[in-house]
N, C-alpha and C positions, 0 to 999 in steps of 0.2 A: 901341871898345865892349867889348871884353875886359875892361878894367881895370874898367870898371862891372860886367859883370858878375861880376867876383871881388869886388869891394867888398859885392856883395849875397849873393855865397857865404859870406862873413864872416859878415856877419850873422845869416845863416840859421845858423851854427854856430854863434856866440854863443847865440841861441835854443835851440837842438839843446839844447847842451851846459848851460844852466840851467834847461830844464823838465825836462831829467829828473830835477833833485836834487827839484821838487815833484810832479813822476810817483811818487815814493816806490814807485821798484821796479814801476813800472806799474796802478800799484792805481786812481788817480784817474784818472777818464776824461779832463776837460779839458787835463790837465798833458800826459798822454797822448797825445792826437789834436798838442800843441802841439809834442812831444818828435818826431812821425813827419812832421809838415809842416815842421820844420827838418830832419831830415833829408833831406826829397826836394827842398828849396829847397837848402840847401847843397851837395849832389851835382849838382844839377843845375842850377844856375847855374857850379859850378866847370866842369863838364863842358864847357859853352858856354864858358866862359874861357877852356879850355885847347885850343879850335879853332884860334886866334892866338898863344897862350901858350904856350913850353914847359914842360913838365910839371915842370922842372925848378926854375922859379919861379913858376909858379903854385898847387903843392903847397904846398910850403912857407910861401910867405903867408899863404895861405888859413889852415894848421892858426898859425902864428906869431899874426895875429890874431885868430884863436878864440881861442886861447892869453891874448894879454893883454886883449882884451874880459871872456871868463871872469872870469880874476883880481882885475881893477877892477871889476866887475858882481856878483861872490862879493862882494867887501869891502864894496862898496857895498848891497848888498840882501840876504845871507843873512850880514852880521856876521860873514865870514870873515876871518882873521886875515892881516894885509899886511903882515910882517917883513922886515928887510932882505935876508936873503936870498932871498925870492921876489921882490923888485924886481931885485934883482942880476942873478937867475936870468932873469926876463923880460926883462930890458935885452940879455942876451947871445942869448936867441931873436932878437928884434930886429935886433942886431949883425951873428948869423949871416945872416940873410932880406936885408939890406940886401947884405950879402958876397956872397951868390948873384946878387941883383938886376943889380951892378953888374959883375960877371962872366961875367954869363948873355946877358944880351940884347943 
């Protein structure tokens, strides 16, 4: 059950971390309220994760798939720019999370 619920920590930061670029600085209320419910879903599904998890791979993950959700979810919906070197650069987060994974548990 761990792993589900880090899958849905993911998520909740993927959230988190795109409503705030439409929070504009917190000014919109809807972006807003969307930007603090991923916050308290991503903490707090992480937190339940890392009852069975150690924190040592389930950090990591968690911020690794925020991290490339973001990037393809930016490119995809706010026309952010996906040059080779931010693919590079996410492939090596990745690299790294898999290197702990395999290490770790």
């Amino acid at each position: 059950m761990a792993w589900v619920y880090l899958a849905a920590a993911a998520v909740f930061e993927v959230i988190f971390a795109l409503s705030m670029k439409y929070a504009d600085g917190f000014t919109k209320p809807l972006p807003t309220a969307i930007t603090i419910i991923g916050v308290i879903g991503g903490i707090g599904f992480l937190t339940m994760a890392m009852r069975d998890l150690p924190v040592s791979v389930a950090y990591p993950i968690w911020t690794a798939v925020g991290t490339l959700g973001t990037v393809l979810l930016g490119y995809m919906f706010l026309q952010e720019p996906l040059s080779f070197g931010k693919v590079v650069s996410a492939m090596a987060i990745v690299g790294g999370v898999a290197g702990l994974k395999v290490t770790g548990t």
